[in-house]
Steps between C-alpha positions, in 0.01 A plus 500: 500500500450645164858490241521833305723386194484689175348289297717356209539213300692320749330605801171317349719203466608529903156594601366156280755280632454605844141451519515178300745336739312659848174325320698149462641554857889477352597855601812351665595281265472704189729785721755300523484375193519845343806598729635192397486624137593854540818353671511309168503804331723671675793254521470348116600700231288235307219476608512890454555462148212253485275733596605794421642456122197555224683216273365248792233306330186427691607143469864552657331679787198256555769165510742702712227601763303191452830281585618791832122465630483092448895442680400739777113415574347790437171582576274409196318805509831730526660279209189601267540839628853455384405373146187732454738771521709352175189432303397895582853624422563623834769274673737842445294626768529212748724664759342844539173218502653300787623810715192650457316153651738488775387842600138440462560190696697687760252794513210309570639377791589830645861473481740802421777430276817642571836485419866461656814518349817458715850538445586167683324101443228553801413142611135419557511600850626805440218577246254377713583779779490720245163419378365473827586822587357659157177308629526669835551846323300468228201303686444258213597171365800554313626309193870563451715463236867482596783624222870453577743773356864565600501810329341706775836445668317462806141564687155461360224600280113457589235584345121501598232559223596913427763483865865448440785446800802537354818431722726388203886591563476540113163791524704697825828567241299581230322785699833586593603539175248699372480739841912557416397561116202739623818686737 
């Protein structure tokens, strides 16, 4: 299966990575390892700084990502990753990086991401049947990503690659709106 990405700086980082950790057989490993820091990112306002703010010297990055990747075991080859990026200047990029190697990851084994967002906690059961039934539908392996959010009142939201179910409370009285606006 062949990955059409538009090749940019980050995307030859992904592509490296990918093929670097598939040659060392630690594809699994270094996934979870790089969910594991993009849930870093996402929940430490931080470690965000860290990365993202220019006055960051090399040296405050490399100790900071040396000391995450010794206390958590990381992979040796995804901690140089990790610190190649600082020496090159590019640990600003490390998310879009990281999402980009989860998709490669996920791509080459012929899943199809897709998202759900529901307007009530589903517990894993719930999103199970779900998935299974995208599977059935969709006749693929599907990865997918689960996103609670009370503000659709009620209902849900999926969405398949360019296909999008939308059964949100929250989407039905905004067409409502807008057909009694149009009136």
């Amino acid at each position: 299966m062949n990955i059409n990405l538009t090749t940019t700086p980050s995307n030859s980082y992904s592509q490296a990575l990918y093929e670097l950790s598939r040659d060392e057989n630690s594809l699994n490993e270094i996934e979870e390892q790089s969910s594991a820091i993009l849930k870093l990112i996402s929940r430490s306002d931080d470690f965000q700084s860290l990365i993202k703010d220019p006055t960051n010297t090399q040296n405050e990055q490399s100790v900071a990502i040396n000391a995450i990747c010794s206390k958590f075991k990381f992979n040796e080859l995804f901690s140089k990753f990790l610190i190649f990026l600082i020496n090159k200047r590019r640990l600003f990029y490390i998310e879009k990086i990281l999402i980009d190697f989860l998709s490669i990851c996920s791509s080459k084994r012929g899943e199809i991401s897709a998202s759900l967002t529901a307007a009530k906690n589903l517990n894993q059961n719930e999103i199970e049947n779900i998935r299974n039934s995208l599977i059935e539908n969709f006749g693929s392996n599907i990865k997918l990503n689960f996103v609670y959010n009370p503000n659709l009142i009620g209902g849900l939201i999926i969405q398949v690659g360019s296909i999008m179910i939308d059964t949100s409370i929250k989407s039905k009285l905004q067409q409502l709106e807008n057909n009694m606006i149009g009136a």
